[in-house]
N, CA, C and O of each residue as an XYZ file, in Angstrom:
480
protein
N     -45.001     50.741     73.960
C     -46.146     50.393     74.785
C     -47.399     50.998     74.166
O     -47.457     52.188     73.855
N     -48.367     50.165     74.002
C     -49.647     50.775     73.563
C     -50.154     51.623     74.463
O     -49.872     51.392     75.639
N     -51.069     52.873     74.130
C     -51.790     53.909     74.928
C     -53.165     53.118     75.027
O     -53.800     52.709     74.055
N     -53.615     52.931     76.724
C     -54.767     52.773     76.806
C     -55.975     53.483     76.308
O     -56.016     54.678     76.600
N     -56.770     53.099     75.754
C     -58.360     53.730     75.375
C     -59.425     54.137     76.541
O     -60.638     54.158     76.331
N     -58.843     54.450     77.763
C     -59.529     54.761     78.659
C     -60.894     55.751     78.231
O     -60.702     56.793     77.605
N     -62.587     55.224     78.720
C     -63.288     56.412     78.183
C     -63.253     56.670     76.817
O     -63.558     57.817     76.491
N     -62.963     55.899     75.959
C     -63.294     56.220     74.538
C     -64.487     54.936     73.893
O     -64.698     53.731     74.031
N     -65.001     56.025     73.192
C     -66.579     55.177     72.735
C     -65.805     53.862     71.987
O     -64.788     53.921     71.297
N     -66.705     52.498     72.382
C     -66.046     51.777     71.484
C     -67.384     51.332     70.362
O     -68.511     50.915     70.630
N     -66.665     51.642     68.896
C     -67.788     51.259     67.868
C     -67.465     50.110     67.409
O     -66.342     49.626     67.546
N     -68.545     49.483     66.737
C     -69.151     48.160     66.259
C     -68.151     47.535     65.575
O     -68.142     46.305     65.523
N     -67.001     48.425     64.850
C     -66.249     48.105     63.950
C     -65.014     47.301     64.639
O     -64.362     46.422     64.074
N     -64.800     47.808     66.086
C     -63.773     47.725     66.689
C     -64.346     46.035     67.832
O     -63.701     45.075     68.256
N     -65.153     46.256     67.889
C     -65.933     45.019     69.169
C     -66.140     43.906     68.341
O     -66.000     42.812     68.888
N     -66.526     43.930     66.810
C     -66.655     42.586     66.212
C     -65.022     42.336     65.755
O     -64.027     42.912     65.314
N     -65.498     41.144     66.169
C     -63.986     40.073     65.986
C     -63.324     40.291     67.083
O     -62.143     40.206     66.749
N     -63.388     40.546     68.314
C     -62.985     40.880     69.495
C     -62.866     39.950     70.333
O     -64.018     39.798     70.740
N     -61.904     38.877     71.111
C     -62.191     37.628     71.528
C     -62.894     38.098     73.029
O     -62.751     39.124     73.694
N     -63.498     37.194     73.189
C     -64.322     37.459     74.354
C     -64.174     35.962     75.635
O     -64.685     34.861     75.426
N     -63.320     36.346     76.962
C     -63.306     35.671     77.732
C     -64.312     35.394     79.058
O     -64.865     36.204     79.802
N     -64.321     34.371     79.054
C     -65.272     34.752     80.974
C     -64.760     34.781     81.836
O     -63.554     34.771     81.592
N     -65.097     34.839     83.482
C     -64.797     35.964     84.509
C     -63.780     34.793     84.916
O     -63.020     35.289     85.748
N     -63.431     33.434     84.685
C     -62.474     32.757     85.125
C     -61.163     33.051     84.117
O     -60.035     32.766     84.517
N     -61.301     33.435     83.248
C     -59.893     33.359     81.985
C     -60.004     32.293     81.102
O     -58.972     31.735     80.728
N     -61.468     31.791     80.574
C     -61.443     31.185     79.834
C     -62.120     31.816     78.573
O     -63.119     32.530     78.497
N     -60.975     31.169     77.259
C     -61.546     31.954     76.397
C     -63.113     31.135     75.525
O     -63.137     30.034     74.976
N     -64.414     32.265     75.690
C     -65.673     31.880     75.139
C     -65.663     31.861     73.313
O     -66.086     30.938     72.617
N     -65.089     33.083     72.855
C     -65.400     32.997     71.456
C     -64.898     34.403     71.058
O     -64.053     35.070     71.655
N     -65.565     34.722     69.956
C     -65.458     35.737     69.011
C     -66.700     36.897     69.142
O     -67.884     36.566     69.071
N     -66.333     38.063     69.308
C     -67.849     38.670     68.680
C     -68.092     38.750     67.340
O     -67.205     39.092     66.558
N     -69.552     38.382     66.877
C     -69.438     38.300     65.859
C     -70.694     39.401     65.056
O     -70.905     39.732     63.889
N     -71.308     39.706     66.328
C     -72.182     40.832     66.028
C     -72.548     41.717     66.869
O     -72.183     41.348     67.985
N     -73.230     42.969     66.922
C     -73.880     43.540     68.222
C     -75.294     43.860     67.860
O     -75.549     44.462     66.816
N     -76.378     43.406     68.840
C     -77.709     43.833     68.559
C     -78.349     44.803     69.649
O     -77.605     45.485     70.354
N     -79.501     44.852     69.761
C     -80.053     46.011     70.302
C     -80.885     45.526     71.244
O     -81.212     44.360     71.024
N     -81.290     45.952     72.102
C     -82.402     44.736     73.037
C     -83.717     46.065     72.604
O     -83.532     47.282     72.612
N     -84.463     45.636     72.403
C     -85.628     46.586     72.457
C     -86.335     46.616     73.349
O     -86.698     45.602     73.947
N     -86.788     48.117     73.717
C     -87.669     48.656     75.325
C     -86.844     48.317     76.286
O     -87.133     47.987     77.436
N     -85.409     48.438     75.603
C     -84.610     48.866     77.042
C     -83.069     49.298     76.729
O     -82.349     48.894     75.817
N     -82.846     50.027     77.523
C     -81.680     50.561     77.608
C     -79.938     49.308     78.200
O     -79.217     49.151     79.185
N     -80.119     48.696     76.617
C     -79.107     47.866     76.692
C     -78.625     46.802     75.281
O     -79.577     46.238     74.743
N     -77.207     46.517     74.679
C     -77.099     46.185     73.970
C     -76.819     45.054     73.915
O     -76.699     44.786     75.110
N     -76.552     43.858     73.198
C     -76.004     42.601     73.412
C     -74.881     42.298     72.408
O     -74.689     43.069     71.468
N     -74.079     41.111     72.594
C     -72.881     40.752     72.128
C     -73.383     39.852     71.305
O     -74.113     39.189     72.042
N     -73.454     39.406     70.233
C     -73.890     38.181     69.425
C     -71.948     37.244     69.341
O     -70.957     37.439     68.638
N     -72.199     36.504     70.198
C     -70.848     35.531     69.983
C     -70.776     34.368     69.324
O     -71.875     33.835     69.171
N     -69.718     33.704     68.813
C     -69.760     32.656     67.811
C     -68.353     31.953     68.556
O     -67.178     32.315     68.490
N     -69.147     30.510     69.470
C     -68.481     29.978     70.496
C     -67.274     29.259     69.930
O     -67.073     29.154     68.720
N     -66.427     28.735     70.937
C     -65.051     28.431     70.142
C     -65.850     26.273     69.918
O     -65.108     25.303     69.757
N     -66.977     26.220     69.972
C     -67.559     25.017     69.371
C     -68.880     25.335     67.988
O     -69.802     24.656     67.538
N     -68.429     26.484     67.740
C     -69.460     27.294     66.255
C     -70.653     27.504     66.702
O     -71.449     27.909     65.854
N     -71.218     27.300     68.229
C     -72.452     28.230     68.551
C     -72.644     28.924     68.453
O     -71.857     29.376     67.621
N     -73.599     29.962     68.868
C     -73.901     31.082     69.213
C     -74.271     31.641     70.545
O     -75.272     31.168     71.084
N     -73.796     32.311     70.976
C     -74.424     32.683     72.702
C     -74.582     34.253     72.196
O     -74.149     34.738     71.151
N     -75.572     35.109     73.588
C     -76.018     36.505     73.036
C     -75.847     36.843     74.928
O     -76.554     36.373     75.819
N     -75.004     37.527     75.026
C     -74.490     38.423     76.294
C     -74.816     39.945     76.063
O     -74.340     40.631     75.158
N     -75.828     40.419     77.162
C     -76.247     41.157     77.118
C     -75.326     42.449     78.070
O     -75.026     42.354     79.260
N     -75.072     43.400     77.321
C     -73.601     44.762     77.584
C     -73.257     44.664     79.054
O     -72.068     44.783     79.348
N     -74.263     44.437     80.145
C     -74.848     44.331     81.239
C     -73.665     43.325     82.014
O     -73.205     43.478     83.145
N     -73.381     42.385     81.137
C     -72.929     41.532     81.729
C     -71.401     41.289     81.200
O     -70.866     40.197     81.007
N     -70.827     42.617     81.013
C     -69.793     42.640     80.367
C     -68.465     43.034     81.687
O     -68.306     44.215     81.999
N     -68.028     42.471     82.028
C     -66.703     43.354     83.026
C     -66.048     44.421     82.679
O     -66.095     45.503     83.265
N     -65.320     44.120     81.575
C     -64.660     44.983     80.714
C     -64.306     45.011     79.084
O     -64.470     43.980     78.431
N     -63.759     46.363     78.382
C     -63.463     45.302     77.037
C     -62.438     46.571     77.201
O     -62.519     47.715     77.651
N     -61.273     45.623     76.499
C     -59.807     46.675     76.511
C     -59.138     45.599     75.055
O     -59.684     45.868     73.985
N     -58.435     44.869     75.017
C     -58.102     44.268     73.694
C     -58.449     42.887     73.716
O     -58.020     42.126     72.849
N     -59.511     42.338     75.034
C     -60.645     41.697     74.759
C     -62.224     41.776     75.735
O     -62.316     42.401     76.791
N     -62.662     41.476     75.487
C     -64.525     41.160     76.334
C     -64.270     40.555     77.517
O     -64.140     39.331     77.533
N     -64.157     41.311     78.696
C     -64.416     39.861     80.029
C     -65.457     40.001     80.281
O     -65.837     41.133     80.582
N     -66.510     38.735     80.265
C     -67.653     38.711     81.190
C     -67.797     38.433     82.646
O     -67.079     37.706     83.332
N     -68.734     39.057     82.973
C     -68.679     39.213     84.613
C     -69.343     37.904     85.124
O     -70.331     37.440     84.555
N     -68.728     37.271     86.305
C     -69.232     36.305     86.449
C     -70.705     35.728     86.743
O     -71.201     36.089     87.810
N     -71.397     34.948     85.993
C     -72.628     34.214     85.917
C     -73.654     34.040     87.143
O     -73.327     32.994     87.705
N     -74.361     34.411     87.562
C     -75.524     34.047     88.989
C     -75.778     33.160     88.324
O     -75.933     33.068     87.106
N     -75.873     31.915     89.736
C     -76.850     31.018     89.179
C     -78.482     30.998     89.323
O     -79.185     31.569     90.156
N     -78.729     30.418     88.577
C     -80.128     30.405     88.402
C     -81.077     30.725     89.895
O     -80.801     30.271     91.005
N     -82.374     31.727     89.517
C     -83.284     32.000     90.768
C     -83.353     30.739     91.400
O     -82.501     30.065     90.821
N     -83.811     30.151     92.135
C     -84.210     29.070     93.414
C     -83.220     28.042     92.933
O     -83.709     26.913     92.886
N     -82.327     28.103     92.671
C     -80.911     27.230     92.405
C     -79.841     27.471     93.659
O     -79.354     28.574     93.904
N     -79.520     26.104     94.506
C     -78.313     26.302     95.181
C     -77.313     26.001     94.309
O     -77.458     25.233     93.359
N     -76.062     26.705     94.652
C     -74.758     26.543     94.322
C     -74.209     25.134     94.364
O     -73.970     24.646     95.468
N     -74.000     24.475     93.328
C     -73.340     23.331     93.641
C     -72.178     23.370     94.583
O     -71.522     24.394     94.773
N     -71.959     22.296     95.130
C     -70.922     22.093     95.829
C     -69.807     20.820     95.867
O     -70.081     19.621     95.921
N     -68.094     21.617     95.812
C     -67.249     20.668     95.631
C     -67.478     19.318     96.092
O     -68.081     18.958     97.103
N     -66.926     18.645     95.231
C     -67.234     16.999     95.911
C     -66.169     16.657     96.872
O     -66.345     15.654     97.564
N     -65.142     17.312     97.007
C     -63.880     17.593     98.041
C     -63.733     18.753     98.745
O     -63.916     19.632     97.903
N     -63.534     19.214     99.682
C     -63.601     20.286    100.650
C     -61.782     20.860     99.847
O     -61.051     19.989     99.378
N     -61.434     22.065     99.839
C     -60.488     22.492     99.759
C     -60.104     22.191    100.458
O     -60.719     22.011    101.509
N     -58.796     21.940    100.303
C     -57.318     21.638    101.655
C     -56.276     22.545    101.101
O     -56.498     23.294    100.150
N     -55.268     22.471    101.646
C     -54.478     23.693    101.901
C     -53.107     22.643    101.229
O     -52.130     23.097    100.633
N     -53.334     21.359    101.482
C     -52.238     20.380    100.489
C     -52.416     20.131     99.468
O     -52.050     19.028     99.061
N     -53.062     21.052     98.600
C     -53.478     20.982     97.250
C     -54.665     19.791     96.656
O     -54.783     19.577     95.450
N     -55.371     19.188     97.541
C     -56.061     17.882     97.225
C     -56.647     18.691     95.826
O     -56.503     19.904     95.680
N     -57.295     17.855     94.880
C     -57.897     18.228     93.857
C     -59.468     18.557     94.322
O     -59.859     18.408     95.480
N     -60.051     18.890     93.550
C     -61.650     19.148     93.734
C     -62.370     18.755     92.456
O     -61.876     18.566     91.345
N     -63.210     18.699     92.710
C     -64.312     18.017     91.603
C     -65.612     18.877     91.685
O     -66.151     19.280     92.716
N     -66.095     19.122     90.121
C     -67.345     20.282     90.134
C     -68.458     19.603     90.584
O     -68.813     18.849     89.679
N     -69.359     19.482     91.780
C     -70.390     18.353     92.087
C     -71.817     18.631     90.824
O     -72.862     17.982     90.796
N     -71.537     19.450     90.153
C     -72.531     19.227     89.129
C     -72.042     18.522     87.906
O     -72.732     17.564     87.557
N     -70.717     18.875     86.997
C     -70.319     17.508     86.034
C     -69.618     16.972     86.279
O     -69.536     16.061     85.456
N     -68.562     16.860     87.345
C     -67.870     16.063     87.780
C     -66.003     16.485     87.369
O     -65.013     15.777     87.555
N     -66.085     17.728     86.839
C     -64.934     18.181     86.217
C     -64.029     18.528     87.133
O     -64.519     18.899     88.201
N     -62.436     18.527     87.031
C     -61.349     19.074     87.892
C     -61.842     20.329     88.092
O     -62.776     20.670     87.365
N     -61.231     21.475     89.311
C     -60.923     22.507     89.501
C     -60.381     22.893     89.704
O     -59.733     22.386     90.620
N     -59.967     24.038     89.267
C     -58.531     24.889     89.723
C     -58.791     25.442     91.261
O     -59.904     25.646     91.746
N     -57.645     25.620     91.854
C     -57.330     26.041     93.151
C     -58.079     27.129     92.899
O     -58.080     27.922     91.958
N     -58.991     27.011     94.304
C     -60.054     28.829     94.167
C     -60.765     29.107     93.054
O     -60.918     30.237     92.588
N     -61.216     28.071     92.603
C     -62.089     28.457     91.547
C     -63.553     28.602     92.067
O     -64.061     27.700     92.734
N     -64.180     29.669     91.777
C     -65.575     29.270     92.022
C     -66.735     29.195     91.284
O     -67.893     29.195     91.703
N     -66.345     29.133     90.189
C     -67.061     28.380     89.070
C     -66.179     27.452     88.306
O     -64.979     27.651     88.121
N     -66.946     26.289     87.817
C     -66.703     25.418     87.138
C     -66.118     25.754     85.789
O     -66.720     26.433     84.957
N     -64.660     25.139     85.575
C     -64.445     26.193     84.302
C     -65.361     25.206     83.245
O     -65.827     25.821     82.286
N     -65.667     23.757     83.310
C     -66.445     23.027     82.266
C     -67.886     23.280     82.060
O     -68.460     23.553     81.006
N     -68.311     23.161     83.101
C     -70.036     23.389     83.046
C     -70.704     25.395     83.481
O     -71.737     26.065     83.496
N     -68.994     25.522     83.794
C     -69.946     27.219     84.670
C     -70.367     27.361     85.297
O     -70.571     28.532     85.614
N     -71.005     26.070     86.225
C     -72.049     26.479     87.679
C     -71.412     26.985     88.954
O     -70.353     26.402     89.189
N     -71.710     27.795     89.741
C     -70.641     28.293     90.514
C     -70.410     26.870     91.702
O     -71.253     26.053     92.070
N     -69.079     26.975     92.050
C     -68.941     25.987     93.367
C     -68.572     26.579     94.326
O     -68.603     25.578     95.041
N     -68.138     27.581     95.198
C     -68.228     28.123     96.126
C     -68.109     27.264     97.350
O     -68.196     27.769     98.469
């Protein structure tokens, strides 16, 4: 059994190449760098998406990192309501649909695992 790293500094060497998931269990990408935010007390993730983007997650918004990155789940945008399912949950498993792209959802999901917007 591996010994957890509880409380141990993690350096740059160890976080790049680190897969990095979001707060549903989907996997986002790779780290592929770490930068510095300047005039403030905080670092960011430079990621390299599993479609060869780039996204930049700032430490802030990190859940955890153990033998990978979870990010904590996404607010949506200031004066943005929450989209909402295009099907009400039922308890007989009906499916649901993300009312912003139109994607399946998993049981209890409350973000969209396709687009990310929360559905709640």
């Amino acid at each position: 059994m591996t010994e957890k790293r509880q409380n141990q500094p993690l350096t740059k060497d160890r976080i790049v190449g680190m897969q990095v998931v979001d707060a549903d269990g989907y996997f986002v990408g790779k780290v592929r760098d770490i930068s510095l935010c300047v005039g403030e007390m905080d670092q960011a993730l430079v990621i390299e998406t599993t479609d060869g983007e780039e996204e930049v997650h700032r430490w802030s918004e990190v859940a955890g990192a153990g033998d990978l990155i979870l990010l904590r789940p996404t607010a949506p945008e200031p004066g943005t309501i929450p989209a909402q399912a295009t099907e009400p949950a039922s308890p007989g498993g009906t499916a649901r649909h993300c009312g912003s792209c139109g994607a399946s959802l998993d049981p209890g999901a409350l973000f969209c695992g396709s687009c990310g917007v929360r559905v709640a």
